[in-house]
C-alpha positions as a Markdown table, in Angstrom:
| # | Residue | x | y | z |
|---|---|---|---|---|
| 1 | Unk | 101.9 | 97.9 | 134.3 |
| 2 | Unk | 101.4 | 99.8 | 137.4 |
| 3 | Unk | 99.2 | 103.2 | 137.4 |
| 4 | Unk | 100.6 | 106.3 | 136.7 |
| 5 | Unk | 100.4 | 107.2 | 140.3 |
| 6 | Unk | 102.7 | 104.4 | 141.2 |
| 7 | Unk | 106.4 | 105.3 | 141.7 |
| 8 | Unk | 109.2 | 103.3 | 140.0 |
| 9 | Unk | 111.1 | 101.5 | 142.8 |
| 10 | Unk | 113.9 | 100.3 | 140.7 |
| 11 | Unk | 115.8 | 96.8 | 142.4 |
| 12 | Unk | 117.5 | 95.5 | 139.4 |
| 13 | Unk | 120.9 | 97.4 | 139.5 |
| 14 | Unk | 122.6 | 94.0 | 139.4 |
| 15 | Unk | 121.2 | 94.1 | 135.6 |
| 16 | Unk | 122.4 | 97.9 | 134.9 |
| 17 | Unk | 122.3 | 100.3 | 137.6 |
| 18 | Unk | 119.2 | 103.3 | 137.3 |
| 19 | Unk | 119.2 | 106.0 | 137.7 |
| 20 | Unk | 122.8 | 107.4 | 136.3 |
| 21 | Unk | 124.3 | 110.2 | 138.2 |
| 22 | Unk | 122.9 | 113.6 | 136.5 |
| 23 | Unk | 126.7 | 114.1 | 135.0 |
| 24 | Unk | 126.3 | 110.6 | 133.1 |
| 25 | Unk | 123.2 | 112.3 | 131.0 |
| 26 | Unk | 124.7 | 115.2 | 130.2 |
| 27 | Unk | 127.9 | 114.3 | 129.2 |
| 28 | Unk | 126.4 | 111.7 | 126.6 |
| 29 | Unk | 124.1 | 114.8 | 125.2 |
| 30 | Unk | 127.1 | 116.8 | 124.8 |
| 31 | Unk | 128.7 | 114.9 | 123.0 |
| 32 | Unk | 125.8 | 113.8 | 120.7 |
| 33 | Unk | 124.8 | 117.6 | 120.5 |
| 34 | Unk | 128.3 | 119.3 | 120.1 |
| 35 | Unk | 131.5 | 117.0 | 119.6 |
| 36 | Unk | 130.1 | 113.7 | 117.4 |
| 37 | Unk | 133.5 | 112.5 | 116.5 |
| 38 | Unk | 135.0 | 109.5 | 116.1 |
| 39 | Unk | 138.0 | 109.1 | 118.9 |
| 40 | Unk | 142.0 | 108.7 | 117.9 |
| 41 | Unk | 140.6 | 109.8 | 113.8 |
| 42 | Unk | 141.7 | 113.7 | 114.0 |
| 43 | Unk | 143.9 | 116.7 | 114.7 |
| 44 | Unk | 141.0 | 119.2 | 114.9 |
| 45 | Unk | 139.7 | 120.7 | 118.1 |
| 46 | Unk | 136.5 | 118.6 | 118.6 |
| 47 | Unk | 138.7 | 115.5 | 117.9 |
| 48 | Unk | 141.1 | 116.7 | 120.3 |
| 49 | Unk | 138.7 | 117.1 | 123.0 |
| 50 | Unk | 136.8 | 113.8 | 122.3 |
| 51 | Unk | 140.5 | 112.0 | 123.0 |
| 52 | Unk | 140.9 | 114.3 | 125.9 |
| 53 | Unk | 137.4 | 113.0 | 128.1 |
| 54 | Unk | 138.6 | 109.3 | 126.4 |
| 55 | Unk | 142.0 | 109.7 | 128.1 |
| 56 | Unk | 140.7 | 111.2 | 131.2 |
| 57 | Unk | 138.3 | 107.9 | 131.6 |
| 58 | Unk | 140.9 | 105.5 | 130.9 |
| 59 | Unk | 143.0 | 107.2 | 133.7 |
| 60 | Unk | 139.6 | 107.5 | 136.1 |
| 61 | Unk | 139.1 | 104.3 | 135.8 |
| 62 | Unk | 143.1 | 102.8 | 136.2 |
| 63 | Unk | 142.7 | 105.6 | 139.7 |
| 64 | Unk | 139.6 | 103.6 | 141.0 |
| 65 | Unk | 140.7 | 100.1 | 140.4 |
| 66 | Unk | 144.6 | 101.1 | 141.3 |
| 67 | Unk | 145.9 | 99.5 | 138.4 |
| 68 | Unk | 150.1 | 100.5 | 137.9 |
| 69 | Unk | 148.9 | 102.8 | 134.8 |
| 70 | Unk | 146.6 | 103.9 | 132.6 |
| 71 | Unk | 147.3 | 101.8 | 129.7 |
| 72 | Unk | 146.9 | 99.1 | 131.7 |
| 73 | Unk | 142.8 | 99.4 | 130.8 |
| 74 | Unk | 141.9 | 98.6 | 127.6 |
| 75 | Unk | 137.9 | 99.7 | 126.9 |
| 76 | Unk | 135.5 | 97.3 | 125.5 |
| 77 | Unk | 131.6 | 97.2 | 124.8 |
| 78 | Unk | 130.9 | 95.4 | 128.1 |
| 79 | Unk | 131.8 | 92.9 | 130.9 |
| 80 | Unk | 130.9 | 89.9 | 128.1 |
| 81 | Unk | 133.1 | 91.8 | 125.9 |
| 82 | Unk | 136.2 | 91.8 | 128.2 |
| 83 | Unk | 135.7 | 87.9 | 129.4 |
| 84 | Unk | 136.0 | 87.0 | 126.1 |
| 85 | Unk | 138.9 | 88.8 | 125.3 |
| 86 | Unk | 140.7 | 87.4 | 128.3 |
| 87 | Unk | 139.4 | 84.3 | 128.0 |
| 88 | Unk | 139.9 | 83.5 | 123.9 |
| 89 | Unk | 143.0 | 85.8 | 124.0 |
| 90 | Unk | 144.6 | 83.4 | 126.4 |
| 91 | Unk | 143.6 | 80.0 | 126.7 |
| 92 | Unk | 145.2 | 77.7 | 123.6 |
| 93 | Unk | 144.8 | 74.2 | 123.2 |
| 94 | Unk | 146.5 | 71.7 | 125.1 |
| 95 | Unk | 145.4 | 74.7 | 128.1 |
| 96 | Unk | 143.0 | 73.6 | 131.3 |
| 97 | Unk | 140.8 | 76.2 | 133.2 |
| 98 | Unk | 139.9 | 76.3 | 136.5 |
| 99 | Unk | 136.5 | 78.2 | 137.6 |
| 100 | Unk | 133.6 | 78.0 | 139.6 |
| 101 | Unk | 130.1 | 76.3 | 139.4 |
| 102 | Unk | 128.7 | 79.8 | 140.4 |
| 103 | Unk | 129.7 | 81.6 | 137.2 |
| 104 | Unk | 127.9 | 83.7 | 134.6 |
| 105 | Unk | 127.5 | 82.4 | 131.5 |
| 106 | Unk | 129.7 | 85.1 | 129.9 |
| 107 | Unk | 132.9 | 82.8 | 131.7 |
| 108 | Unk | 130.8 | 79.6 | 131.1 |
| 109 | Unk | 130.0 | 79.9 | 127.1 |
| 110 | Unk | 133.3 | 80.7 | 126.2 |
| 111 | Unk | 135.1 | 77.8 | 127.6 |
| 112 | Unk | 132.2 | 75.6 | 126.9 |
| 113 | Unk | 133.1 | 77.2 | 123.1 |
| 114 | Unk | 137.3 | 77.0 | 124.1 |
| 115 | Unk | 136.3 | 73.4 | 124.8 |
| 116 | Unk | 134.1 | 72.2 | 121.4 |
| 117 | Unk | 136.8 | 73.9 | 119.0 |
| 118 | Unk | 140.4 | 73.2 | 120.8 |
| 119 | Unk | 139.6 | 70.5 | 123.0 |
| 120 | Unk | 140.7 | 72.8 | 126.1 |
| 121 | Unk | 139.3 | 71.5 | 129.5 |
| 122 | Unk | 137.9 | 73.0 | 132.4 |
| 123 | Unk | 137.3 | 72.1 | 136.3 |
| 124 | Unk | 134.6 | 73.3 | 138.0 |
| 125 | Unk | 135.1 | 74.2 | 141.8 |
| 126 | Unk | 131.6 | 73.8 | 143.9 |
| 127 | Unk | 130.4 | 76.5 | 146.1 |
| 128 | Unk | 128.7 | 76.2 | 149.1 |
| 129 | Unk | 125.0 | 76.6 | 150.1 |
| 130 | Unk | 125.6 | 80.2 | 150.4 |
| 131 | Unk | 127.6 | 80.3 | 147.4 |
| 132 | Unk | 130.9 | 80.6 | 148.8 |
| 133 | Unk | 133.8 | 79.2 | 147.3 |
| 134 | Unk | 136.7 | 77.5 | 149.8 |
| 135 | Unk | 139.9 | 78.7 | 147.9 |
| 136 | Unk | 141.3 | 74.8 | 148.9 |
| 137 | Unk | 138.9 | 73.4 | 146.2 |
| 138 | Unk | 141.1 | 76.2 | 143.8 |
| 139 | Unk | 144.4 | 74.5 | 144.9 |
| 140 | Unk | 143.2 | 71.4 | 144.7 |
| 141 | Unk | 141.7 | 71.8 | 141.4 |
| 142 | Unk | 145.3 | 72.7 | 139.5 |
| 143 | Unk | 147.1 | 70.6 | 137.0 |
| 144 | Unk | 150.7 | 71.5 | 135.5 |
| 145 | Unk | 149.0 | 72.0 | 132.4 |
| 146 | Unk | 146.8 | 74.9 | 134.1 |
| 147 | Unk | 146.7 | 78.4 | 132.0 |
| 148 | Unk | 144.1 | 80.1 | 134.1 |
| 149 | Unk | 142.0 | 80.2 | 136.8 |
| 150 | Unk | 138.4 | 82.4 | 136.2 |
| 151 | Unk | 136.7 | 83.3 | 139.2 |
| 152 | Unk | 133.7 | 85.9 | 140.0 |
| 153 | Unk | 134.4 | 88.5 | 142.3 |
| 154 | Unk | 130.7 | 88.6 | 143.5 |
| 155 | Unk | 127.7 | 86.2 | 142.4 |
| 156 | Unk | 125.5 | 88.0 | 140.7 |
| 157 | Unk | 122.5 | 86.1 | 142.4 |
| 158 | Unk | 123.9 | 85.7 | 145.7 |
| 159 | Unk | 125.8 | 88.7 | 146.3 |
| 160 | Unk | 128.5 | 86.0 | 148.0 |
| 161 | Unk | 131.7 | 88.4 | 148.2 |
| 162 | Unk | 134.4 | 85.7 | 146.9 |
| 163 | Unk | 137.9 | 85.7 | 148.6 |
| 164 | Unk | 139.8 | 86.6 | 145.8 |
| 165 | Unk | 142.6 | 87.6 | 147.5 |
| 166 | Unk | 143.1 | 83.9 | 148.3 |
| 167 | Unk | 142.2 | 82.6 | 145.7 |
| 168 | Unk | 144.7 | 84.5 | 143.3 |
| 169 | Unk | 147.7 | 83.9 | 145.7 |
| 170 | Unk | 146.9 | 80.4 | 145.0 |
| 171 | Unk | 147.5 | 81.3 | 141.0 |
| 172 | Unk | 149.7 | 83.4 | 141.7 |
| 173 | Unk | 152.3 | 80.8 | 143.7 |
| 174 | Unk | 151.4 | 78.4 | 141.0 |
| 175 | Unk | 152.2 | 80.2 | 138.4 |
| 176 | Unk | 148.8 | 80.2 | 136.9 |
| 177 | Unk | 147.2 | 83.6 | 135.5 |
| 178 | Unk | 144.1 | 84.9 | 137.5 |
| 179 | Unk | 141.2 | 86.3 | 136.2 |
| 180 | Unk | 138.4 | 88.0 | 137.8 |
| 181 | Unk | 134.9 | 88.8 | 136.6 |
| 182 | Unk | 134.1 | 92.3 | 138.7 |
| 183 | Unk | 130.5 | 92.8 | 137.2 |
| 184 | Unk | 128.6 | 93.0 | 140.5 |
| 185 | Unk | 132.1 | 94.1 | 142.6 |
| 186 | Unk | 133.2 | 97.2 | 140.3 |
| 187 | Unk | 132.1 | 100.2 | 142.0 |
| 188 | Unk | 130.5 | 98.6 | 145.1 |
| 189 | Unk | 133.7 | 97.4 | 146.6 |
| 190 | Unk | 136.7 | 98.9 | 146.9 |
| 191 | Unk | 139.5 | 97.3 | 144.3 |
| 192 | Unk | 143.7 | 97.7 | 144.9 |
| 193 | Unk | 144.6 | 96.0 | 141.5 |
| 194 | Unk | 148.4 | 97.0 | 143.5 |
| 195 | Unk | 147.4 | 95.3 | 146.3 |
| 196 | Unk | 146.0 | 92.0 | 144.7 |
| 197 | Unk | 147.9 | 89.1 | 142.4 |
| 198 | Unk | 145.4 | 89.3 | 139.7 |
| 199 | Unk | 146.4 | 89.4 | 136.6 |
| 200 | Unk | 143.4 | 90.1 | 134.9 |
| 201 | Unk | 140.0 | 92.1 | 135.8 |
| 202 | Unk | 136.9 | 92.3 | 133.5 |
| 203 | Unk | 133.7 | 94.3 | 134.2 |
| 204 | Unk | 130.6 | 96.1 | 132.5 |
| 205 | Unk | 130.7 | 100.5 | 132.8 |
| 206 | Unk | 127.2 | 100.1 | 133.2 |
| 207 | Unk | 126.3 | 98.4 | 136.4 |
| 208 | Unk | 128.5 | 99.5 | 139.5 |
| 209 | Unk | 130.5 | 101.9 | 137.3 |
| 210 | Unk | 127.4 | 104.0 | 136.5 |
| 211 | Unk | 128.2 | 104.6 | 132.7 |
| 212 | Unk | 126.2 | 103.7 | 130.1 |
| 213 | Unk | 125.1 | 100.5 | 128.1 |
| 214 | Unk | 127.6 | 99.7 | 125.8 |
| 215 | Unk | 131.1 | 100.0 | 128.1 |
| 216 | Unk | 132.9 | 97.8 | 129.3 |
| 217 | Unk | 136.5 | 97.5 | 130.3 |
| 218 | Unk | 139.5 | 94.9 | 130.9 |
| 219 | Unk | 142.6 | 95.7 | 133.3 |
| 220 | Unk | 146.1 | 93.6 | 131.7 |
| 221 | Unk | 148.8 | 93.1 | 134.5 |
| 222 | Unk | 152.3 | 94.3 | 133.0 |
| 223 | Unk | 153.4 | 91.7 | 131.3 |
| 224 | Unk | 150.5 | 89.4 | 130.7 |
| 225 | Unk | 149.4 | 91.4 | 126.9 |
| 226 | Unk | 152.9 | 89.4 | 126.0 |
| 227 | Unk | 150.3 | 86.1 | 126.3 |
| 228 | Unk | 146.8 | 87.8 | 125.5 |
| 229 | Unk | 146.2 | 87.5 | 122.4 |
| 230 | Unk | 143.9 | 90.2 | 120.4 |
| 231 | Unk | 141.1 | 88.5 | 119.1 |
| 232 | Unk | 139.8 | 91.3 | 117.1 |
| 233 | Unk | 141.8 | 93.5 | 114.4 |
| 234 | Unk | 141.7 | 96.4 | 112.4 |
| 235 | Unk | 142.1 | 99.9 | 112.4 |
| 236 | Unk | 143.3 | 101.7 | 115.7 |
| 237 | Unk | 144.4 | 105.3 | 114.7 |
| 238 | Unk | 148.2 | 104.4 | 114.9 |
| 239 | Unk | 150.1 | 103.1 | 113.0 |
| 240 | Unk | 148.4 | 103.2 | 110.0 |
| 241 | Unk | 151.0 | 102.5 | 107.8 |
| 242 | Unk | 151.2 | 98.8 | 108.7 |
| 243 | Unk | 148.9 | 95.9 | 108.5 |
| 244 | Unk | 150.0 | 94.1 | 111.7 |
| 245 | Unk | 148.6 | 94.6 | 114.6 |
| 246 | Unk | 150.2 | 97.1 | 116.9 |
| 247 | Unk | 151.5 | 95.8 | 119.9 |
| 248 | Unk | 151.2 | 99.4 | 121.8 |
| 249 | Unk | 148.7 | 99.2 | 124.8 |
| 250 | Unk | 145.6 | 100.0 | 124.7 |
| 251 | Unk | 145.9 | 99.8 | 121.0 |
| 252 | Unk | 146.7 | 96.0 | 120.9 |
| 253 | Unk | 143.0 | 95.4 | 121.9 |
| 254 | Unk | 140.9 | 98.5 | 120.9 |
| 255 | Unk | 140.4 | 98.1 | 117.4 |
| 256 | Unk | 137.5 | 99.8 | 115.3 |
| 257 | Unk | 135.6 | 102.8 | 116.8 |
| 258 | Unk | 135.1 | 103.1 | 120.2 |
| 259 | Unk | 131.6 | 104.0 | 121.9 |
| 260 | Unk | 132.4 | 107.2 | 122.0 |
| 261 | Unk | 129.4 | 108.6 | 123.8 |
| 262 | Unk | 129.5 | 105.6 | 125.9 |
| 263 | Unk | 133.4 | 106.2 | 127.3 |
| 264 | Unk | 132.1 | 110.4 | 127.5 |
| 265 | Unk | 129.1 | 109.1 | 129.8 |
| 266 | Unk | 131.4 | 106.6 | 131.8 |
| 267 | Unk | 133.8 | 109.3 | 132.7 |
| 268 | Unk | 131.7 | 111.4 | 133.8 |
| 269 | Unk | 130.4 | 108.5 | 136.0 |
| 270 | Unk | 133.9 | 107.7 | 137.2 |
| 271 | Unk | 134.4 | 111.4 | 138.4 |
| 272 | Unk | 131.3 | 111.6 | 140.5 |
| 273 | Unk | 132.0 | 107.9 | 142.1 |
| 274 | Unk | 135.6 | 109.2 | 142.8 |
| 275 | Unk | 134.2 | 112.4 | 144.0 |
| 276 | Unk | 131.8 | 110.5 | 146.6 |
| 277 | Unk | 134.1 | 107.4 | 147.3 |
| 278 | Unk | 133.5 | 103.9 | 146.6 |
| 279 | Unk | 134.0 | 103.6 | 150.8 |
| 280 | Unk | 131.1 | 105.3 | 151.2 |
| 281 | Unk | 128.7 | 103.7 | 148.4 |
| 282 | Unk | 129.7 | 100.4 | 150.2 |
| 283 | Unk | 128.4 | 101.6 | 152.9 |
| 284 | Unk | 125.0 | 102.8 | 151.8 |
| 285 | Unk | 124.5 | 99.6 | 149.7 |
| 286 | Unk | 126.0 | 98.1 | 152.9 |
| 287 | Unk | 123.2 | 99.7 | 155.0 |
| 288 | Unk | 120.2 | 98.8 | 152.7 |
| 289 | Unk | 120.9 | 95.6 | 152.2 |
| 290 | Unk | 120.8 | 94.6 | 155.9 |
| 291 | Unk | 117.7 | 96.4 | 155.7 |
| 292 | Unk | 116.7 | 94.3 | 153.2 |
| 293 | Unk | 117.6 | 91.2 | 154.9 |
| 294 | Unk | 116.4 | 92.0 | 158.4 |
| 295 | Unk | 112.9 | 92.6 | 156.9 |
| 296 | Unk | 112.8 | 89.5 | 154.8 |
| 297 | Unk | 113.9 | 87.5 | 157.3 |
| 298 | Unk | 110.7 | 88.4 | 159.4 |
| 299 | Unk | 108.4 | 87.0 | 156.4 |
| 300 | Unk | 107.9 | 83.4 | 157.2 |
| 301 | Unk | 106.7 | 81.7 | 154.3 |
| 302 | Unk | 109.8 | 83.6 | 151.9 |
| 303 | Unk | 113.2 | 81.9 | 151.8 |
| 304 | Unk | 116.7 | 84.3 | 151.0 |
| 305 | Unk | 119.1 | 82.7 | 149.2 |
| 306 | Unk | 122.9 | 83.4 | 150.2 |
| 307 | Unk | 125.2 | 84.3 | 153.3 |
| 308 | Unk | 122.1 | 86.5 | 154.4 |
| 309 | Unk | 125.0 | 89.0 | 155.8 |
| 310 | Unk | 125.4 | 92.3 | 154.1 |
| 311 | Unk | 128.8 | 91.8 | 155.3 |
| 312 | Unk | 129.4 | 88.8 | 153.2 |
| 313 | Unk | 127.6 | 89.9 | 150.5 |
| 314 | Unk | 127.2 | 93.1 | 147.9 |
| 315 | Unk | 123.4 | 94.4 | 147.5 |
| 316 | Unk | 121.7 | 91.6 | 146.1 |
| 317 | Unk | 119.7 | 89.3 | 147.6 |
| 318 | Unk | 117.5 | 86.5 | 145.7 |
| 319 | Unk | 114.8 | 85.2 | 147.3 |
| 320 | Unk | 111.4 | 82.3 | 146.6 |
| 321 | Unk | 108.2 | 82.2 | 147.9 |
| 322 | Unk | 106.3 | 78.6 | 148.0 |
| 323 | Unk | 103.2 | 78.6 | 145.8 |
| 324 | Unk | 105.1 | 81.2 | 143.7 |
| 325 | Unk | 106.6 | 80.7 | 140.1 |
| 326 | Unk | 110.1 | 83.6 | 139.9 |
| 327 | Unk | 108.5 | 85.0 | 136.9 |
| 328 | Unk | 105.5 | 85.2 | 138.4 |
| 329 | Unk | 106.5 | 86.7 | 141.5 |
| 330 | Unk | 108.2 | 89.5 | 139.3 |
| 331 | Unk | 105.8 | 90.0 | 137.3 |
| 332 | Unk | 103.2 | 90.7 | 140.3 |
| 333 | Unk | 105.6 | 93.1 | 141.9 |
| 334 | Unk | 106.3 | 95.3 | 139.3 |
| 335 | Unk | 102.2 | 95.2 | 138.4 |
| 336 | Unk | 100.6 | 95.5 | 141.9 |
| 337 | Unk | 103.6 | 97.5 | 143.9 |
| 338 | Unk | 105.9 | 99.4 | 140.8 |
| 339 | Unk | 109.0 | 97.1 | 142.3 |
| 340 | Unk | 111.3 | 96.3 | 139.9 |
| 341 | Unk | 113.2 | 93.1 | 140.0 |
| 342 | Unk | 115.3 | 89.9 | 138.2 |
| 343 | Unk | 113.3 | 86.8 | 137.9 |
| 344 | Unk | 114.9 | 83.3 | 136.6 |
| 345 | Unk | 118.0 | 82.2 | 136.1 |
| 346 | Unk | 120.2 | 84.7 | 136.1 |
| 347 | Unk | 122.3 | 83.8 | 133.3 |
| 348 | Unk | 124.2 | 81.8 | 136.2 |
| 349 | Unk | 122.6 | 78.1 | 136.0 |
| 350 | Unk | 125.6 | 76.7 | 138.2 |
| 351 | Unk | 124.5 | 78.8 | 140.5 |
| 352 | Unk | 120.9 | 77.6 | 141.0 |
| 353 | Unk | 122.1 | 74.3 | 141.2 |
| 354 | Unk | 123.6 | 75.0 | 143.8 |
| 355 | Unk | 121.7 | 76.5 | 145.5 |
| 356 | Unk | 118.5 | 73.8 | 144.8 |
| 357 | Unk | 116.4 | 76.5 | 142.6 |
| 358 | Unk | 117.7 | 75.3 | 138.9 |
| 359 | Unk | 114.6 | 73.1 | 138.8 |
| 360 | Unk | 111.7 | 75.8 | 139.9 |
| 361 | Unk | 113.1 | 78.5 | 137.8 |
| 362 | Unk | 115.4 | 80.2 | 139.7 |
| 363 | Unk | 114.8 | 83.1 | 142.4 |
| 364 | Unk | 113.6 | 86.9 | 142.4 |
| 365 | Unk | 116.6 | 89.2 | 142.7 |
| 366 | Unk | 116.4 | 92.3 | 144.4 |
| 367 | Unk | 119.6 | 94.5 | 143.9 |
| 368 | Unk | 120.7 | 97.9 | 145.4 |
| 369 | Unk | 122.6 | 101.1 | 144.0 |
| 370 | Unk | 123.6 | 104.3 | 145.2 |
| 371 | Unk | 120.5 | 106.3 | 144.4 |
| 372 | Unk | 118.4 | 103.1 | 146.3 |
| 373 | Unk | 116.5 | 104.3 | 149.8 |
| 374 | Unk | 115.2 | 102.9 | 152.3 |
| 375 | Unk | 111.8 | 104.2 | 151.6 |
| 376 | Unk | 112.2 | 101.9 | 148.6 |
| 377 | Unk | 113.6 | 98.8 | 150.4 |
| 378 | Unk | 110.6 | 99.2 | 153.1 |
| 379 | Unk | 108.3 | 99.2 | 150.2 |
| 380 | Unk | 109.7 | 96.3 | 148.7 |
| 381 | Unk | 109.9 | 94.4 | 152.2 |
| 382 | Unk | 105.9 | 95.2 | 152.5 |
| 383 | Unk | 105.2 | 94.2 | 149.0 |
| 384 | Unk | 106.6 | 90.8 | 149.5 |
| 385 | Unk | 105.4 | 90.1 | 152.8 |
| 386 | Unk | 101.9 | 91.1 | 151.2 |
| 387 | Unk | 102.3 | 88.5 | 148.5 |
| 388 | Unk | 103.7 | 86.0 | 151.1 |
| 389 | Unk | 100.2 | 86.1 | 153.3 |
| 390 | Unk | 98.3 | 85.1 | 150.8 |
| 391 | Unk | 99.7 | 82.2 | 149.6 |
């Protein structure tokens, strides 16, 4: 571990973003401290105001993604939480899948699992060495028995911004469902759910959102909940008086107790992005990261993985150094400098084998936020190119 007198230079923000805005902190102490209620379970005041911040984050977050209403979020314990909802709530036998070979594993294991128990099948569209995917290969890729195509938003160990647009006008014209995994997007780019023929959105509260472990979130397009399935029931608050499954948005998918201090910290996250505009957190992440890259790009013996564009790409960058084993490399960082990174496989193995780093362990990731300096990125620049000269 690095001394004392070290400072934390946090770059794994792709993993969960640190620090949370001062709001996130205190809202989740206020509630553990003063309300500790369960939400949607009682008429009293503290109940009342519990459902009050819960309804005010559902509308927060319908506001920053523009979905067409509130209800049209349903909240969930993570991004891995909302993928599997989507994809299990949808995808029958007899269905095929079209996705990418750049995807997490939270879209791979669930059609891998879709696959095993109802035989469903699955195309995989290949990126290129940057990790970009042409939307042709999408097109190209559909059957008439298609149900949905799964595509990330952003790789989470590329950064490669996807064109989504594209690619779900492609769905959208073939009357295929579209679903998007916004883990690394959410918060870092702007989103017009209005604006864009997808039908279906999934992402963590704790990464680009700022809120805490344990939130999550899926957007439903009017219409689709009549096909999504809920893959998990029980009791929602209303009515109680029947054991069937309301069919009432959010309810439909929200059964059992939310996180309630969870979904108190996340709105108070969705306020102060709102307040500060995800316009101009792109732009700072924006700014660092072609700091980032111009200084890495200067270090001769290290290789970046990805568009190497800060245009192209959201704040993370992966990177090898020859002579250098990922974990190692991370390991080192964090020991000798206090930096803070990813090593391995990301949970994204398609990915490295695309990119020709499955077979030495994957990459370092370094990954930005909006409390991230430049202070911190020049450190982390001189810290590798330290490590770099001695090989």
């Amino acid at each position: 571990m690095p001394e004392s007198s070290t400072p934390r230079i946090y770059l794994d923000n792709a993993a969960t973003s640190w620090p949370k805005p001062a709001a996130v902190y205190d809202a989740v102490d206020d509630y553990n401290r003063n309300l500790g209620v369960a939400v949607g379970r009682g008429a009293y005041r503290q109940a009342g105001e519990v459902q009050g911040i819960v309804d005010r984050c559902r509308k927060h977050a319908a506001d920053l993604l523009g979905a067409e209403s509130w209800d049209r979020i349903v909240f969930t314990f993570n991004g891995t939480d909302s993928l599997n909802l989507a994809l299990h709530g949808l995808v029958n036998a007899g269905d095929h899948v079209v996705t990418s070979d750049i995807e997490h594993n939270s879209v791979l294991r669930p059609l891998r699992e879709l696959s095993r128990r109802l035989g469903v099948e699955t195309t995989f569209v290949s990126a290129d060495r940057t990790g970009l995917i042409d939307p042709t290969t999408v097109r190209d890729a559909l059957r008439p028995n298609t149900k949905l195509v799964a595509i990330t938003h952003a790789s989470n160990v590329t950064g490669t911004i996807q064109p989504i647009a594209e690619i779900a006008a492609i769905a959208r014209e073939a009357g295929v469902l579209c679903l998007v995994d916004a883990a690394q997007s959410a918060g870092h780019l702007p989103i017009d759910l209005k604006n864009l023929p997808v039908d279906l959105l999934a992402c963590p509260g704790h990464k680009g959102l700022l809120g805490p472990l344990g939130t999550g979130l899926l957007y439903v397009r009017p219409g689709v909940e009549q096909q999504l399935q809920s893959v998990r029931q029980g009791g929602t608050g209303s009515n109680s008086e029947d054991d069937r499954q309301p069919d009432l948005l959010p309810d439909k998918y929200e059964s059992g107790n939310h996180n309630a201090p969870g979904l108190c910290g996340l709105e108070a996250a969705l306020a102060w992005i709102q307040e500060r505009g995800v316009e101009s957190i792109r732009a700072h992440e924006r700014e660092l990261t072609s700091r980032l890259l111009d200084g890495l790009a200067r270090i001769e013996q290290l290789t970046i993985h990805g568009p190497c564009d800060a245009e192209k790409q959201v704040g993370v960058v992966s990177v090898t150094i020859p002579g250098f084993e990922p974990q190692v490399l991370a390991s080192i960082l964090d020991e000798s400098f206090g930096i803070q990174t990813r090593a391995g496989l990301h949970c994204a193995p398609g990915a490295h084998r695309a990119l020709r780093t499955f077979e030495a362990g994957g990459t370092v990731r370094l990954s930005v936020g909006p409390f991230t300096t430049a202070n911190e990125i020049d450190a982390a620049v001189t810290g590798l190119a330290e490590l770099a000269g001695a090989v």
